[in-house]
PyMOL Python script that loads the backbone (N, CA, C, O; Angstrom):
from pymol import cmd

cmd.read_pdbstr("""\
ATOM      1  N   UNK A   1     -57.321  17.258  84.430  1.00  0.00           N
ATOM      2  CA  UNK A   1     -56.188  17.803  85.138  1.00  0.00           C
ATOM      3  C   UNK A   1     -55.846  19.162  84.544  1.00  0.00           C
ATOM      4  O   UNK A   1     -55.558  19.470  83.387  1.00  0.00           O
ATOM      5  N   UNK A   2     -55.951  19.863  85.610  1.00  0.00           N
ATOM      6  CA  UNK A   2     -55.564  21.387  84.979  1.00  0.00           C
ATOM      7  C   UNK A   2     -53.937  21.797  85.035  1.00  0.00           C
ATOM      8  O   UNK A   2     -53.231  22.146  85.981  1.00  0.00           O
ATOM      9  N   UNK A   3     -53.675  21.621  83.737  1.00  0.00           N
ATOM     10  CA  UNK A   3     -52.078  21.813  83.253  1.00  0.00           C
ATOM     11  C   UNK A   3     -51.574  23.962  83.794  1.00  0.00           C
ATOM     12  O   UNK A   3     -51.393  25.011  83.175  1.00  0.00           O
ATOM     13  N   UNK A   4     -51.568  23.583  84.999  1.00  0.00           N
ATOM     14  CA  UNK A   4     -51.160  25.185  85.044  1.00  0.00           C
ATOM     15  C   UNK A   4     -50.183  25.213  86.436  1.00  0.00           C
ATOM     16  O   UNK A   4     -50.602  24.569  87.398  1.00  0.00           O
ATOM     17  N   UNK A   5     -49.127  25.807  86.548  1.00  0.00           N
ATOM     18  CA  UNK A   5     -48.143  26.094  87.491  1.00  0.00           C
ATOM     19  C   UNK A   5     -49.094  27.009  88.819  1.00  0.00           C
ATOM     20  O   UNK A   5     -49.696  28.074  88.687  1.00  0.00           O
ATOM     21  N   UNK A   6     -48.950  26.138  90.088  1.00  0.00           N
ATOM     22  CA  UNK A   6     -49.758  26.565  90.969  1.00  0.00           C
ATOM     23  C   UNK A   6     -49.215  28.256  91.636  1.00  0.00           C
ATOM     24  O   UNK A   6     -49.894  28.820  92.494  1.00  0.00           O
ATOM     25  N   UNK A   7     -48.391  28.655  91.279  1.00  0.00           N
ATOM     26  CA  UNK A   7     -47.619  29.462  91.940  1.00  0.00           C
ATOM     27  C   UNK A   7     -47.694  30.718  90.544  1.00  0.00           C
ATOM     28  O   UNK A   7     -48.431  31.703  90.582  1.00  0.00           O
ATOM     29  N   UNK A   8     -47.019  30.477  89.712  1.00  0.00           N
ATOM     30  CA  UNK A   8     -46.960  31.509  88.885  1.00  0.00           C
ATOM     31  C   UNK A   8     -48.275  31.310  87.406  1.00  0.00           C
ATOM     32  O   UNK A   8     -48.509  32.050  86.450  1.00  0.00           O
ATOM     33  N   UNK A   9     -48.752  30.267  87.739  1.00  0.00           N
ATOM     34  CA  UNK A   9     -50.235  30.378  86.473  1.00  0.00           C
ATOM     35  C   UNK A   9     -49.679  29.908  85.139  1.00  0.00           C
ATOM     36  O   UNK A   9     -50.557  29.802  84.282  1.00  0.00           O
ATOM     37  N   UNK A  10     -48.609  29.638  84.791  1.00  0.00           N
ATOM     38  CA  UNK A  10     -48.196  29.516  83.190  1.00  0.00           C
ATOM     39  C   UNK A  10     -48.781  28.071  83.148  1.00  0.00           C
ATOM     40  O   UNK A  10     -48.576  27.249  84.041  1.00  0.00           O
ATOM     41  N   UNK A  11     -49.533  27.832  82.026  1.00  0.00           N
ATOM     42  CA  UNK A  11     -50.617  26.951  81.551  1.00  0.00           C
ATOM     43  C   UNK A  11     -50.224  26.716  80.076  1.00  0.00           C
ATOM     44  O   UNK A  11     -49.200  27.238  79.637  1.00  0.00           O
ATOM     45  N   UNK A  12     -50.859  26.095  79.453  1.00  0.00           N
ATOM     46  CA  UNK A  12     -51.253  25.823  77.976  1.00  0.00           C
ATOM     47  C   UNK A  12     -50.877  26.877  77.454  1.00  0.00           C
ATOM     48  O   UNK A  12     -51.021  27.939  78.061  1.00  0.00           O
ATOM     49  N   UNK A  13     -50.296  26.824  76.182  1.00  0.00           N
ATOM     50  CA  UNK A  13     -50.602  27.601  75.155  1.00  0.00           C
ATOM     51  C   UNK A  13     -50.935  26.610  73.399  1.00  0.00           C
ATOM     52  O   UNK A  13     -50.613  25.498  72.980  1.00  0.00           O
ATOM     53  N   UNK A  14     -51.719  27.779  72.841  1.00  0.00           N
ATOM     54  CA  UNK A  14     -52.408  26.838  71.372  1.00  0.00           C
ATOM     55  C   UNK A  14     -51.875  27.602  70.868  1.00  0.00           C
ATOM     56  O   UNK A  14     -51.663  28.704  71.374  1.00  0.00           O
ATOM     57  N   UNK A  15     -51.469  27.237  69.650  1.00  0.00           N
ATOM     58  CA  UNK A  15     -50.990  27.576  68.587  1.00  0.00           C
ATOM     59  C   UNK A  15     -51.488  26.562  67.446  1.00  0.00           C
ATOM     60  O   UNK A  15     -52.418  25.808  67.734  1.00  0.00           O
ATOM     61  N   UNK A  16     -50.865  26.499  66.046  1.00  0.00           N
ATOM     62  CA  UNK A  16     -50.556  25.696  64.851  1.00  0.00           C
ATOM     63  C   UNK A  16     -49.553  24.917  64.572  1.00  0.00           C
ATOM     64  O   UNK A  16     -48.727  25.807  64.772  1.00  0.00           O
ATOM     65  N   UNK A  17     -48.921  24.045  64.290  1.00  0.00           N
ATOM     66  CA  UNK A  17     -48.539  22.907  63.550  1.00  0.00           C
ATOM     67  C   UNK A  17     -48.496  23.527  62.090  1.00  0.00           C
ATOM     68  O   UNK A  17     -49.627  23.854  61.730  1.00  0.00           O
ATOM     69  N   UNK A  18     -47.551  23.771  61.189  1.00  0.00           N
ATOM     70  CA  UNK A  18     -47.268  24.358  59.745  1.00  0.00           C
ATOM     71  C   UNK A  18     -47.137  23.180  58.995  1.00  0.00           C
ATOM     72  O   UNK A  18     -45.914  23.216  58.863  1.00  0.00           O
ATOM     73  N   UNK A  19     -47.396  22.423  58.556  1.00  0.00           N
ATOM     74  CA  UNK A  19     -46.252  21.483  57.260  1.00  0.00           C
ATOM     75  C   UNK A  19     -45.772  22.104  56.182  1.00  0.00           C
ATOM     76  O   UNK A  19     -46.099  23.254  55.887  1.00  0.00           O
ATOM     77  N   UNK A  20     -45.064  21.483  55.596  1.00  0.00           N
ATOM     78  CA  UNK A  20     -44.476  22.024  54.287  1.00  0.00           C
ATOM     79  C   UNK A  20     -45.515  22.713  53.553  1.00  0.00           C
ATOM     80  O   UNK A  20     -45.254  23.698  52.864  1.00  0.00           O
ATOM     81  N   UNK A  21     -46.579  22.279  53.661  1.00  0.00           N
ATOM     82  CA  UNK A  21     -47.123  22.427  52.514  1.00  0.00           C
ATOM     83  C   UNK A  21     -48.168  23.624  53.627  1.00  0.00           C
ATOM     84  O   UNK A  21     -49.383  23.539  53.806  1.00  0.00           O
ATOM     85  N   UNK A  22     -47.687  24.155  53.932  1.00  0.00           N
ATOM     86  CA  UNK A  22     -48.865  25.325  54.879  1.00  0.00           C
ATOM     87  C   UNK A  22     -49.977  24.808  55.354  1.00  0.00           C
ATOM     88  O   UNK A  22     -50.833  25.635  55.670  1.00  0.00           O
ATOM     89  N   UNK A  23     -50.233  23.679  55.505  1.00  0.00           N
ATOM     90  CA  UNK A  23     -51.578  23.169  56.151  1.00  0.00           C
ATOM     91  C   UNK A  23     -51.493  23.750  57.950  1.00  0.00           C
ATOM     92  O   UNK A  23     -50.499  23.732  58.675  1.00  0.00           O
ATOM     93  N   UNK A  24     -52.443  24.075  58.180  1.00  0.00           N
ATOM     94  CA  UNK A  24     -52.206  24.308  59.844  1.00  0.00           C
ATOM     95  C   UNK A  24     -53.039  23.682  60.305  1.00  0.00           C
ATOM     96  O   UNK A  24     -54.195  23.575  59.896  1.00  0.00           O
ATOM     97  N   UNK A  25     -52.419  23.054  61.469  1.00  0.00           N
ATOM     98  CA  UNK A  25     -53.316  21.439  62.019  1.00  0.00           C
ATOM     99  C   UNK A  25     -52.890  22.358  63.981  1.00  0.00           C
ATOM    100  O   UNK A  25     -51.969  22.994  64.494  1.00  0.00           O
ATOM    101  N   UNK A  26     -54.055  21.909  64.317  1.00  0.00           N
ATOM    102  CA  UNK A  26     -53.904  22.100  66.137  1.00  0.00           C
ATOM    103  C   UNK A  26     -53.141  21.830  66.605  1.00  0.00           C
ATOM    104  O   UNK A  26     -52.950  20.615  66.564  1.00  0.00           O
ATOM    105  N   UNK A  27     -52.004  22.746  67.485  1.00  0.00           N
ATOM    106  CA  UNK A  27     -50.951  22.263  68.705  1.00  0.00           C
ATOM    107  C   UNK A  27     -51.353  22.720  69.607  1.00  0.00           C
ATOM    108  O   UNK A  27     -52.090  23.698  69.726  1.00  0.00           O
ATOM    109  N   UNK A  28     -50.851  21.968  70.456  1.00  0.00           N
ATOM    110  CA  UNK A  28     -50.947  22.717  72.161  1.00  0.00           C
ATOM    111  C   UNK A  28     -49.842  22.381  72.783  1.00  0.00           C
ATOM    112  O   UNK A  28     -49.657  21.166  72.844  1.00  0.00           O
ATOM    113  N   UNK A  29     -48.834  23.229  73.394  1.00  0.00           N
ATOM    114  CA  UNK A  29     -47.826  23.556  74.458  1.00  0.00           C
ATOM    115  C   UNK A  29     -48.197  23.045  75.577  1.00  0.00           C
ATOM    116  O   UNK A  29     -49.319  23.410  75.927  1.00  0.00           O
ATOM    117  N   UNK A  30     -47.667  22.333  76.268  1.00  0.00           N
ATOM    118  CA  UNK A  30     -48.145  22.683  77.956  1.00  0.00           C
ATOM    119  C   UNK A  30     -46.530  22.642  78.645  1.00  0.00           C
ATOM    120  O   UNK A  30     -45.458  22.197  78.236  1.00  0.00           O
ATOM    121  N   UNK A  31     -47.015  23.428  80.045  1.00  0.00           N
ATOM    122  CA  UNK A  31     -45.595  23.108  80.472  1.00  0.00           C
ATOM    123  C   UNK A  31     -45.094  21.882  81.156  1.00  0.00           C
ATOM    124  O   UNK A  31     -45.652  20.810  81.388  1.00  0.00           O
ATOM    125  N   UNK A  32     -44.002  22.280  81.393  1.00  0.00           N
ATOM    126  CA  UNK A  32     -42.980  20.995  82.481  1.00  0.00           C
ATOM    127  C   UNK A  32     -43.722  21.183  83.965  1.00  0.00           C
ATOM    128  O   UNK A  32     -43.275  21.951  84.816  1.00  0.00           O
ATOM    129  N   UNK A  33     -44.762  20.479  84.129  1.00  0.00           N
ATOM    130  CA  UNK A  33     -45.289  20.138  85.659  1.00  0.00           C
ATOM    131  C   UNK A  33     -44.639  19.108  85.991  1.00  0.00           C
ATOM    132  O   UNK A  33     -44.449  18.123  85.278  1.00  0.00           O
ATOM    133  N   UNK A  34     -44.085  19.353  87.605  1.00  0.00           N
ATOM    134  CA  UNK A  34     -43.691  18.131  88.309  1.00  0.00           C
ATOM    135  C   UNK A  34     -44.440  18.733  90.029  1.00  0.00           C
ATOM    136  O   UNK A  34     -44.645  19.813  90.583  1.00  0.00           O
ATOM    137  N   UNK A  35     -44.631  17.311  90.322  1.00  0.00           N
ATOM    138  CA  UNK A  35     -45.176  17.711  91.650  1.00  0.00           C
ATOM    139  C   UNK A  35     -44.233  17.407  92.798  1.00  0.00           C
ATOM    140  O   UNK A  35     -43.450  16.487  93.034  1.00  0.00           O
ATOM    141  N   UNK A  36     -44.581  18.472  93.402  1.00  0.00           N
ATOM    142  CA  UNK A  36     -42.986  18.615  94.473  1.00  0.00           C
ATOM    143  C   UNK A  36     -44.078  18.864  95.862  1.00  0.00           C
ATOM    144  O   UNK A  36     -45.274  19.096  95.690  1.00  0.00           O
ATOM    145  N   UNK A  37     -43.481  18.776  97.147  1.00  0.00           N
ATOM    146  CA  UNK A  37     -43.904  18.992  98.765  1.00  0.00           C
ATOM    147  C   UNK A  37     -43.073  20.127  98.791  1.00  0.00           C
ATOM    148  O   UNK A  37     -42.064  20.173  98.086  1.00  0.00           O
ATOM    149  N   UNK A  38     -43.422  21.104  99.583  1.00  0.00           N
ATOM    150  CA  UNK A  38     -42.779  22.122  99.763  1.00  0.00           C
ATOM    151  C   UNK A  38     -43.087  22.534 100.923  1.00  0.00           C
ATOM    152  O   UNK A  38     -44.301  22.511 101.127  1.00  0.00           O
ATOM    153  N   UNK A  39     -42.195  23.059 102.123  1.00  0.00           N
ATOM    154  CA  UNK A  39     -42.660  23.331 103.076  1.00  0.00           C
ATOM    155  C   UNK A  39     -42.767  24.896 103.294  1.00  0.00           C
ATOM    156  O   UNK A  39     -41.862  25.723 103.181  1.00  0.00           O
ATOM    157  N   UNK A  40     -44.519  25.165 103.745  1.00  0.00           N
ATOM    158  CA  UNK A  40     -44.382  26.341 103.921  1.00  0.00           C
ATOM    159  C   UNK A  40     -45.347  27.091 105.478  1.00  0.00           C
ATOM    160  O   UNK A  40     -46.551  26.985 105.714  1.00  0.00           O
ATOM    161  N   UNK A  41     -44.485  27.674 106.139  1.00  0.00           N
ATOM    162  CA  UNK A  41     -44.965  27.603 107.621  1.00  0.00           C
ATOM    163  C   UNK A  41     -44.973  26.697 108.154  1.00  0.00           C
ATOM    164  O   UNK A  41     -45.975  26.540 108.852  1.00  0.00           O
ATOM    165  N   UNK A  42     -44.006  25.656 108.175  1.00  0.00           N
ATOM    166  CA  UNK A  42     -44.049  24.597 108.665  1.00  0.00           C
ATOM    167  C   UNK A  42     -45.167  23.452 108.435  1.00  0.00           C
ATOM    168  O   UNK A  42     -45.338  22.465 109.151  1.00  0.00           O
ATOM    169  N   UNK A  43     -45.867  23.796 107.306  1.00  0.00           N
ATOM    170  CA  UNK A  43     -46.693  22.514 106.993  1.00  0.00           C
ATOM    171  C   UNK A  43     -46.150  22.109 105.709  1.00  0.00           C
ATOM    172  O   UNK A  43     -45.306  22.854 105.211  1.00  0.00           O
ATOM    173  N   UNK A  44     -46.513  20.986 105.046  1.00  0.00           N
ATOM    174  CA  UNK A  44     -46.062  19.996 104.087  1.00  0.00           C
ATOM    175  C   UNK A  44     -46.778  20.358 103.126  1.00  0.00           C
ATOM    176  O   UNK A  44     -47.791  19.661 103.190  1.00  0.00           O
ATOM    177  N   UNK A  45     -46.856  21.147 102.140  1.00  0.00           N
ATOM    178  CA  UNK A  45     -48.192  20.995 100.811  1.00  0.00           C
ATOM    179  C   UNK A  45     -47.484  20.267  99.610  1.00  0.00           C
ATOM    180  O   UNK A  45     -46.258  20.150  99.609  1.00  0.00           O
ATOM    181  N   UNK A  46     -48.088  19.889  98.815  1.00  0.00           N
ATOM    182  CA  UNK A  46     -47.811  19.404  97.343  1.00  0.00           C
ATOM    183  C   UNK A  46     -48.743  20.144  96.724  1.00  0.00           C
ATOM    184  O   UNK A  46     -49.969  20.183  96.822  1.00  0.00           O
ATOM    185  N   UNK A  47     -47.779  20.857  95.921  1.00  0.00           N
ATOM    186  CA  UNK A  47     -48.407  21.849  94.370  1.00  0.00           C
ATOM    187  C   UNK A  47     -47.419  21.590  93.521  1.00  0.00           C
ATOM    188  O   UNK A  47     -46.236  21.466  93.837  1.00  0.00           O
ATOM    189  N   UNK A  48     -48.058  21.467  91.994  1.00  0.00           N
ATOM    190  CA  UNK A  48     -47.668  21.211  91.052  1.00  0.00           C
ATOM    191  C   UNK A  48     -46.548  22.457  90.503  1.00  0.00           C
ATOM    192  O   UNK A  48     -47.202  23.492  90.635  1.00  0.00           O
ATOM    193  N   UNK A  49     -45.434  22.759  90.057  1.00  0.00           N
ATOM    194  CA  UNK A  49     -44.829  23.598  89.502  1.00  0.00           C
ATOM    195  C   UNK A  49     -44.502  23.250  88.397  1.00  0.00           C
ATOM    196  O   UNK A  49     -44.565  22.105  87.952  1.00  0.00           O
ATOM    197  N   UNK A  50     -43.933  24.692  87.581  1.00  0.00           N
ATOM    198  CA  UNK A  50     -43.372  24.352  85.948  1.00  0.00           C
ATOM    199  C   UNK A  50     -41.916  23.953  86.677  1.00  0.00           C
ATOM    200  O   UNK A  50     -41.866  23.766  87.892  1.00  0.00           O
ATOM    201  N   UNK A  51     -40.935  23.862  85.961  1.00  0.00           N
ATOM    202  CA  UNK A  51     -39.856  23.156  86.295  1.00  0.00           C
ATOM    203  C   UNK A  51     -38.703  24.434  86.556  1.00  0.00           C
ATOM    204  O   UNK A  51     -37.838  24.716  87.385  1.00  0.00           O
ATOM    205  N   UNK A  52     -39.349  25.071  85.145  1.00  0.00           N
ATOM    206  CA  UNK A  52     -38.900  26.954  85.215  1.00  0.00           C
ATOM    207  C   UNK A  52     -39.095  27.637  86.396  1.00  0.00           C
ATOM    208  O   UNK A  52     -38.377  28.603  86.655  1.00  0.00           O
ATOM    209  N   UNK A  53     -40.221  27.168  87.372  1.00  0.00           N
ATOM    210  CA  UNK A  53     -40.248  27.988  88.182  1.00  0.00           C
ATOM    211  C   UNK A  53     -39.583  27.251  89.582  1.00  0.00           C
ATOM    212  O   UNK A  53     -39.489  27.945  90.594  1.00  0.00           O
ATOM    213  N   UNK A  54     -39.177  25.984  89.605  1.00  0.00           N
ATOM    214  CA  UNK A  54     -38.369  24.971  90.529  1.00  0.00           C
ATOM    215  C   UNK A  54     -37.339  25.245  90.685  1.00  0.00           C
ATOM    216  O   UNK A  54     -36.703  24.911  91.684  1.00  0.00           O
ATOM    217  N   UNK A  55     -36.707  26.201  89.369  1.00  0.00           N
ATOM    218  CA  UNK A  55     -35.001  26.284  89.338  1.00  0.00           C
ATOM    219  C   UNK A  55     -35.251  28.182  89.574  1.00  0.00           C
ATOM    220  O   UNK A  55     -34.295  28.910  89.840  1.00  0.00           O
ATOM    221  N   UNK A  56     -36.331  28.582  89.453  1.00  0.00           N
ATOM    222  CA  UNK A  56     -36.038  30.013  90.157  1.00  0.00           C
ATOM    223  C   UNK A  56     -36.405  30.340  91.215  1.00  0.00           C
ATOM    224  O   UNK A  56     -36.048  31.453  91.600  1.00  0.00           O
ATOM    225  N   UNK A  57     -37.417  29.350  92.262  1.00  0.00           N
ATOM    226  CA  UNK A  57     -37.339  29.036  93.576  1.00  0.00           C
ATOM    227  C   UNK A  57     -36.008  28.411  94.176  1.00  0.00           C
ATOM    228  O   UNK A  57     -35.741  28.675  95.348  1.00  0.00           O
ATOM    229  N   UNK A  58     -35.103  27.545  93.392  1.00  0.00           N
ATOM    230  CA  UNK A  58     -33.536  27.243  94.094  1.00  0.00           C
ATOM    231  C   UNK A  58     -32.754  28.364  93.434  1.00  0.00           C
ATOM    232  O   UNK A  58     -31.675  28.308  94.024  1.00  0.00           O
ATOM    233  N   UNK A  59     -32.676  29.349  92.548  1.00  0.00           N
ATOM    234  CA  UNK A  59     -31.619  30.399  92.638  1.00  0.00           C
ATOM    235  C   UNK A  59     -32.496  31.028  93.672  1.00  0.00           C
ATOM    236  O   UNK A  59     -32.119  30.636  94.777  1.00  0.00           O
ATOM    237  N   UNK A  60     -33.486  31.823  93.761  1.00  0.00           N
ATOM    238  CA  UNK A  60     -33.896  32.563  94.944  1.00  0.00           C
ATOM    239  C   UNK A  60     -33.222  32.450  96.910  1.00  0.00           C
ATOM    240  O   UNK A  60     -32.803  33.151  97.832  1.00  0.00           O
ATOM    241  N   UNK A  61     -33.599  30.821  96.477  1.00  0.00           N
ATOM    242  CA  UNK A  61     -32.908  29.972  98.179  1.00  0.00           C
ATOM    243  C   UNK A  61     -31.657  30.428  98.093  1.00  0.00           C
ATOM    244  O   UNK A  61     -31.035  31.030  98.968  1.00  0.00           O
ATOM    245  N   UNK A  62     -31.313  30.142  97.063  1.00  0.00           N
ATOM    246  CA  UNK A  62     -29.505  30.036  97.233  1.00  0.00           C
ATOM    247  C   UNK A  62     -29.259  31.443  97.761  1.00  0.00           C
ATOM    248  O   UNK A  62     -28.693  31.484  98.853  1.00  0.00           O
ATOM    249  N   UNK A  63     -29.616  32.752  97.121  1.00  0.00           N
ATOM    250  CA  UNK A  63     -29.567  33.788  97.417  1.00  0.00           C
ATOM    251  C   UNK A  63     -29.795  34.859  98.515  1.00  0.00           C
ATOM    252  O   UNK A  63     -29.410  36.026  98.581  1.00  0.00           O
ATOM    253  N   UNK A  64     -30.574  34.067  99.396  1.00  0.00           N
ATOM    254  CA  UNK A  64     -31.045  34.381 100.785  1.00  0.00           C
ATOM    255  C   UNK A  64     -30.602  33.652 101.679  1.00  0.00           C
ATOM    256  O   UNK A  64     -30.777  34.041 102.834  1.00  0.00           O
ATOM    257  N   UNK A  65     -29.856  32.309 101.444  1.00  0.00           N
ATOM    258  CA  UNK A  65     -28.746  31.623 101.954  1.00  0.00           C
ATOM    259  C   UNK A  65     -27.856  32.481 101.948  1.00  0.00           C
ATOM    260  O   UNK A  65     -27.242  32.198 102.977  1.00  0.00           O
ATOM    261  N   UNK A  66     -27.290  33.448 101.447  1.00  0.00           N
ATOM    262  CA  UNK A  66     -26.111  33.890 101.066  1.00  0.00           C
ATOM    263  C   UNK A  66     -26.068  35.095 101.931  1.00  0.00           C
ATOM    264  O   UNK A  66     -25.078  35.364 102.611  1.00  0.00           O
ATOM    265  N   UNK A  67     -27.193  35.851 101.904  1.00  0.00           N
ATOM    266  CA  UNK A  67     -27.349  37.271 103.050  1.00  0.00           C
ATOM    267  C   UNK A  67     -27.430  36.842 104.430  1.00  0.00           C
ATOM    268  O   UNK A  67     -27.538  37.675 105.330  1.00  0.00           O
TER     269      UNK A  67
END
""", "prot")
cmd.dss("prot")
cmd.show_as("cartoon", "prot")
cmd.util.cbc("prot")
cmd.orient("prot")
């Protein structure tokens, strides 16, 4: 499963894990995917989004609601 936001691409990131004692051991980030239907042109798709980008697709709505 490819961990990446279908819309804006933010994916994985690697980094390190520190302990006290400076050992650096493998991390990996991924984001907040949730899979949502979204209608666009009047058809139904499901794409995966970060969650970051769920809440700046509803300020966007809200905002073009408003004009």
């Amino acid at each position: 499963m490819a961990y990446q936001c279908d819309i804006t691409g933010k994916g994985k990131q690697f980094g390190h894990n520190v302990s006290h004692s400076l050992r650096h051991t493998p991390k990996v980030w991924k984001p907040n995917l949730q899979k949502k239907t979204l209608i666009i042109n009047g058809q139904k798709v499901r794409v995966k989004l970060a969650a970051s980008t769920i809440r700046s697709l509803k300020k966007h709505e809200a905002n073009l609601n408003k004009a």
